[in-house]
BALOBA-1460 file (C-alpha; in Angstrom, 3 decimals):
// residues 178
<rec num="1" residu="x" x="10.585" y="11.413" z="22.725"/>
<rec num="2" residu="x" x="7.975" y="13.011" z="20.835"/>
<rec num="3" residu="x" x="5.313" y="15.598" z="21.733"/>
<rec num="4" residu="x" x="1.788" y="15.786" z="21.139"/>
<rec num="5" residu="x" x="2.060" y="17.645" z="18.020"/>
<rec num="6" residu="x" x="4.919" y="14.746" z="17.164"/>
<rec num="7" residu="x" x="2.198" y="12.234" z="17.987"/>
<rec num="8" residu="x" x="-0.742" y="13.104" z="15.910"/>
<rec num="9" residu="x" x="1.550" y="14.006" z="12.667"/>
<rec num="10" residu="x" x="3.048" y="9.955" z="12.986"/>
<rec num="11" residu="x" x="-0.627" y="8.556" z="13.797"/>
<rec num="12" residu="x" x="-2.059" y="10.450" z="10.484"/>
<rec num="13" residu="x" x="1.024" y="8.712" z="8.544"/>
<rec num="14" residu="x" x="0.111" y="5.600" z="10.106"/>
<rec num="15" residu="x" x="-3.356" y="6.020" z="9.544"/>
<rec num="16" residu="x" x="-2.005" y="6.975" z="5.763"/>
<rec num="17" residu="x" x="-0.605" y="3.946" z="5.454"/>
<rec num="18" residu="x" x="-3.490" y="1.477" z="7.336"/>
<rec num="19" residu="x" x="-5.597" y="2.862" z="4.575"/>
<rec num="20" residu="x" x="-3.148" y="2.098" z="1.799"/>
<rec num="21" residu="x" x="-3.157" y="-1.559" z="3.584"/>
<rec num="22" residu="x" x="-6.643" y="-2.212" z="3.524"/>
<rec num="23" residu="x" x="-6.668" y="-1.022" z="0.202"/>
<rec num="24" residu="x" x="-3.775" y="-3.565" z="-1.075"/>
<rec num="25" residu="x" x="-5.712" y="-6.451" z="1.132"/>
<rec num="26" residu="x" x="-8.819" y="-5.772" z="-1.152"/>
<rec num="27" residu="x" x="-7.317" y="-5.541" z="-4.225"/>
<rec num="28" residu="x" x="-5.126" y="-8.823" z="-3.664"/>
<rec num="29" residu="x" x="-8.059" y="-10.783" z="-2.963"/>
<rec num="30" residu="x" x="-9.623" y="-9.455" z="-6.238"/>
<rec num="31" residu="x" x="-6.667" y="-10.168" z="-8.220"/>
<rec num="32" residu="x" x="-5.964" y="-14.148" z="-6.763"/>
<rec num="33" residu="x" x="-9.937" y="-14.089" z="-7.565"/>
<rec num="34" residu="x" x="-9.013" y="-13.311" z="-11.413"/>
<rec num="35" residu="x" x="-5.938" y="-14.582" z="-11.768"/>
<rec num="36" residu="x" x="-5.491" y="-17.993" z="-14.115"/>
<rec num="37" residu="x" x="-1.907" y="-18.192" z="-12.626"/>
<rec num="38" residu="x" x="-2.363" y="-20.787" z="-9.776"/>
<rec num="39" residu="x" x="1.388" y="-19.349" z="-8.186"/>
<rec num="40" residu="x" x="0.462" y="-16.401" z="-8.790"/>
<rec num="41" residu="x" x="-2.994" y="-16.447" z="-6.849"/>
<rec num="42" residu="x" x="-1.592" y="-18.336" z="-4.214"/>
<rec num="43" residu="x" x="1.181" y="-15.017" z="-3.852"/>
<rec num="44" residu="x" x="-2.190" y="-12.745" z="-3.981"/>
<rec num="45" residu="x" x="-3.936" y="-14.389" z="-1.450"/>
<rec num="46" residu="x" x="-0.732" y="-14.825" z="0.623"/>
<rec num="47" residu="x" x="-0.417" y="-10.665" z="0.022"/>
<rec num="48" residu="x" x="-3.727" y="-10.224" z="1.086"/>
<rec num="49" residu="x" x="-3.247" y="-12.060" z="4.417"/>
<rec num="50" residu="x" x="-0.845" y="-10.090" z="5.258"/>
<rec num="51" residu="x" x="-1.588" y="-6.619" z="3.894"/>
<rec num="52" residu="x" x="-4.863" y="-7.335" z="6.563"/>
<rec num="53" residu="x" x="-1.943" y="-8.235" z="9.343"/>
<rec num="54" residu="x" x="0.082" y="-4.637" z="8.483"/>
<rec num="55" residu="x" x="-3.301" y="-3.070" z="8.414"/>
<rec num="56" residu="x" x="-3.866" y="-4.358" z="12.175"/>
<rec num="57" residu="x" x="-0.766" y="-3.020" z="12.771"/>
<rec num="58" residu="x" x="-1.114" y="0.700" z="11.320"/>
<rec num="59" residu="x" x="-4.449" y="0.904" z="12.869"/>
<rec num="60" residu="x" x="-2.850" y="0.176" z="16.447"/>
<rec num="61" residu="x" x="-0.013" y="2.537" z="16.337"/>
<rec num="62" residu="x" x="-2.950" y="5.078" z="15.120"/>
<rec num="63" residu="x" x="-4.840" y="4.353" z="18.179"/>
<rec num="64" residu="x" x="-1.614" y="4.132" z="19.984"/>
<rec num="65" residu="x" x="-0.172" y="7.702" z="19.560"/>
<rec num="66" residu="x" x="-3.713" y="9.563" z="18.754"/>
<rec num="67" residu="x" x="-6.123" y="7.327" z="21.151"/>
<rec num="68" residu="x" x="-8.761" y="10.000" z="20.832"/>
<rec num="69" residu="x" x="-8.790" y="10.477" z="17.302"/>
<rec num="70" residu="x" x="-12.059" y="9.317" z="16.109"/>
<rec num="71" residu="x" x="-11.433" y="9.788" z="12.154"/>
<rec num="72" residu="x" x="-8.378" y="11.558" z="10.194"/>
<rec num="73" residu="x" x="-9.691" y="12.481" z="7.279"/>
<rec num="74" residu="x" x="-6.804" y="13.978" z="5.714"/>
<rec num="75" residu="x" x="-5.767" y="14.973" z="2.250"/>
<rec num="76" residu="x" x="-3.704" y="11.708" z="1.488"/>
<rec num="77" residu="x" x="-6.901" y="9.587" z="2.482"/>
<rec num="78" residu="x" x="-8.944" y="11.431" z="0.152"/>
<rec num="79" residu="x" x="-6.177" y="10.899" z="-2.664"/>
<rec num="80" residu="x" x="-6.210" y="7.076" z="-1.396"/>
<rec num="81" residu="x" x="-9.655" y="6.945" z="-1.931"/>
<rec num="82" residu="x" x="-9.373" y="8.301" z="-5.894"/>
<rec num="83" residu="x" x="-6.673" y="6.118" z="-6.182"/>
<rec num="84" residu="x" x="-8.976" y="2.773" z="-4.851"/>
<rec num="85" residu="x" x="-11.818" y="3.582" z="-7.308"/>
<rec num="86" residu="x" x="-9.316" y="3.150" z="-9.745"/>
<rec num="87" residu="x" x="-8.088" y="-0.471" z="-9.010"/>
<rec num="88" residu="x" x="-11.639" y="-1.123" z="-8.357"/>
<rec num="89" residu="x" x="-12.336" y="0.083" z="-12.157"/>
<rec num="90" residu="x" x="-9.450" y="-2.178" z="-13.628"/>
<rec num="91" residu="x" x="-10.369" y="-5.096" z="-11.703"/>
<rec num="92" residu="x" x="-13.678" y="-4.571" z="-12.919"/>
<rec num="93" residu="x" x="-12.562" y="-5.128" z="-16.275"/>
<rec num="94" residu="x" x="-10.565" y="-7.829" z="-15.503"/>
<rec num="95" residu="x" x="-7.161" y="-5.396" z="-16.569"/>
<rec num="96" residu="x" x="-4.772" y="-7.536" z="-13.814"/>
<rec num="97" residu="x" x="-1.534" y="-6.269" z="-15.314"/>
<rec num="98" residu="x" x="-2.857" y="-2.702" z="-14.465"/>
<rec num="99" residu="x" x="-4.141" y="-3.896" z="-11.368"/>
<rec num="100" residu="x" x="-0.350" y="-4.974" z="-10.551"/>
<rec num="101" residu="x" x="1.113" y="-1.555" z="-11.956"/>
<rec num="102" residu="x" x="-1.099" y="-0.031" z="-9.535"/>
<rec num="103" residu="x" x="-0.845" y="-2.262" z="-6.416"/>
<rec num="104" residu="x" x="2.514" y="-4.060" z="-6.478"/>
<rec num="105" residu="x" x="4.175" y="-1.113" z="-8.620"/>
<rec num="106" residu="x" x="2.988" y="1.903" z="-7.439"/>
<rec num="107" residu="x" x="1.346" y="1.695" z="-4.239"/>
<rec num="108" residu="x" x="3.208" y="-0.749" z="-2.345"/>
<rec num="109" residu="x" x="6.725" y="1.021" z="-3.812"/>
<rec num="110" residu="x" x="5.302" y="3.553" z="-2.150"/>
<rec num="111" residu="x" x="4.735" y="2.308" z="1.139"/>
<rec num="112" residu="x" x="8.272" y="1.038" z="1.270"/>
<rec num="113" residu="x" x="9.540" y="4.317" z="1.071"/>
<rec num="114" residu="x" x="7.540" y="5.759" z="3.392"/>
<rec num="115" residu="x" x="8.101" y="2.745" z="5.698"/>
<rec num="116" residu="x" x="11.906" y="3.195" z="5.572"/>
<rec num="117" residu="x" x="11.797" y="7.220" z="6.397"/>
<rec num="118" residu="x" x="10.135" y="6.638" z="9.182"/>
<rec num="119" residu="x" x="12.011" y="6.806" z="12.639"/>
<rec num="120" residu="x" x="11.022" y="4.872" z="15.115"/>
<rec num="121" residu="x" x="13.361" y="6.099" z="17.740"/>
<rec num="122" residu="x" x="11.941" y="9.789" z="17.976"/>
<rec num="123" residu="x" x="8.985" y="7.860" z="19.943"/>
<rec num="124" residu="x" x="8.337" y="6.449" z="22.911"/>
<rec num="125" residu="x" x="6.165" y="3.266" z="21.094"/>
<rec num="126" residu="x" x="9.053" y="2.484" z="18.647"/>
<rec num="127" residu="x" x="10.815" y="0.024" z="19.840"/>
<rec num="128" residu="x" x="7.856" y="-1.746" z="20.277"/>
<rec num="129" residu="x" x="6.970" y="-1.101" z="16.683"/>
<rec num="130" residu="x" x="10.838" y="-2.015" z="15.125"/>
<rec num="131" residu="x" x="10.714" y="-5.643" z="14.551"/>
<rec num="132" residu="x" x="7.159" y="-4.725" z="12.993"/>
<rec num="133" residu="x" x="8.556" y="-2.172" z="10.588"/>
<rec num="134" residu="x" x="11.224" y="-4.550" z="9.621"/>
<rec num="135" residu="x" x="9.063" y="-7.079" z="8.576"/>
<rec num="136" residu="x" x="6.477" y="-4.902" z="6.954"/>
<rec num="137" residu="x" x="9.299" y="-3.228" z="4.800"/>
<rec num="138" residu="x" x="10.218" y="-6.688" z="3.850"/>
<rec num="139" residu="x" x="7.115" y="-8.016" z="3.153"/>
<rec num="140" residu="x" x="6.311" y="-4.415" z="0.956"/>
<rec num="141" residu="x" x="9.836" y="-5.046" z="-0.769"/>
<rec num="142" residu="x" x="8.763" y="-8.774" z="-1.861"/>
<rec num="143" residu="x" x="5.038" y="-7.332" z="-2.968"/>
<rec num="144" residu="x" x="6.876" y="-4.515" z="-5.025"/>
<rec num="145" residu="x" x="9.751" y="-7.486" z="-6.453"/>
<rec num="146" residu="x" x="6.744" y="-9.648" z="-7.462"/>
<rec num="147" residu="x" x="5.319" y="-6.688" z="-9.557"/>
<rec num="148" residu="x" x="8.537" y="-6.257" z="-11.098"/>
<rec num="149" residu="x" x="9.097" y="-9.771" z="-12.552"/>
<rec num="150" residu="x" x="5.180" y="-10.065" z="-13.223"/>
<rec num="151" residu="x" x="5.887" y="-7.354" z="-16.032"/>
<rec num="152" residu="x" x="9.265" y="-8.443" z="-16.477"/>
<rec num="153" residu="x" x="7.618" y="-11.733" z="-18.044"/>
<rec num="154" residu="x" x="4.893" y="-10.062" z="-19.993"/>
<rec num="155" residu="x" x="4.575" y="-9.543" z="-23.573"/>
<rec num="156" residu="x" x="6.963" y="-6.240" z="-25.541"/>
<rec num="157" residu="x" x="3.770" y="-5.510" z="-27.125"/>
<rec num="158" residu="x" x="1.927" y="-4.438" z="-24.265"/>
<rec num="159" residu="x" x="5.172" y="-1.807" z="-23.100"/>
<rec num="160" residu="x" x="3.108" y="0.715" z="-24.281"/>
<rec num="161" residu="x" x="-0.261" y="-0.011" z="-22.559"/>
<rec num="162" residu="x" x="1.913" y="-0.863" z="-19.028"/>
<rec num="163" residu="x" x="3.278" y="2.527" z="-19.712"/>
<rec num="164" residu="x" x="0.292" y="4.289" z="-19.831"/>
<rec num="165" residu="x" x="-1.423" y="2.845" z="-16.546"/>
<rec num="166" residu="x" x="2.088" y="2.968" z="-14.855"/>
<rec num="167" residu="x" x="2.099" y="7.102" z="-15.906"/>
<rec num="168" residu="x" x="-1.630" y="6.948" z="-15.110"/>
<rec num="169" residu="x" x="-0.859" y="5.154" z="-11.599"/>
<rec num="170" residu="x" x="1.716" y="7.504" z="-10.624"/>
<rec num="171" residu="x" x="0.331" y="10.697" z="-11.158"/>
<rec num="172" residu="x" x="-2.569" y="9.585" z="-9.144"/>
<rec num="173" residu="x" x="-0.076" y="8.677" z="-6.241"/>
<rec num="174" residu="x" x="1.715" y="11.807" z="-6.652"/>
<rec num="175" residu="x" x="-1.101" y="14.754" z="-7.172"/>
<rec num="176" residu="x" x="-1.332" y="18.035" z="-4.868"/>
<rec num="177" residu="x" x="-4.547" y="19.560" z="-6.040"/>
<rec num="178" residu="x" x="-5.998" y="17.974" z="-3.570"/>
């Protein structure tokens, strides 16, 4: 069991991660919206159905473990924030290879990390939340495998420009000046 101090640190990583979710959800529907790969658009639009579902469920175990938390506004958020402006620029352009560095790459091989460090048995709401977390960190795996063969398939000439946005992508995930 976990104290109060043990309850608002997990609710601002699950608040963390809702945020990342609704961010994924929005940039999946932007990316089925310019994708000319029908497959491919159908997998966005299937990712953003359920990055709204693991949204749902971040934002309950917030409101679960930190009920009177009105609004974490914490460091990551902010970064998460940055880090959505950026998508949002690439989709603008129409970039969706960066747009899949940065979503299916980056952000959602984040998520699965974080996902799979946390412990759901130092709380009293985890086993409700277990069969959850193994389906989200399956569902994150499969987002993060399709971003891997995506670029897997793409042309050699454009290494150098997927390097770039990856590096670009990554040090926006990573940053502590914030």
């Amino acid at each position: 069991m976990i104290g109060i101090d043990g309850s608002i640190r997990a609710a601002r990583v699950f608040h963390v991660l809702w945020h990342g979710e609704r961010i994924a959800h929005d940039v999946a529907v932007r990316q089925a919206a310019i994708c000319d790969n029908a497959k491919a658009g159908r997998f966005f639009t299937l990712q953003a159905s359920q990055e709204s579902i693991h949204a749902t469920v971040f934002h309950a175990a917030t409101a679960m473990l930190a009920p009177r938390a009105r609004m974490m506004l914490t460091n990551a958020v902010t970064a998460l924030d940055t880090y959505r402006r950026h998508l949002a620029h690439d989709l603008e352009r129409g970039h969706l290879v960066s747009t899949i560095i940065g979503l299916q790459i980056v952000l959602e091989g984040l998520g699965a990390l974080t996902l799979a460090h946390i412990n759901l048995a130092l709380s009293r709401y985890g086993a409700r939340f277990a069969p959850y977390k193994r389906l989200l960190e399956q569902q994150e795996d499969t987002h993060h495998a399709f971003g891997c063969r995506w670029l897997a398939h793409e042309d050699t000439a454009s290494i150098p420009r997927m390097a770039a946005d990856a590096r670009r992508y990554f040090e926006l995930a990573v940053r502590r000046d914030r």
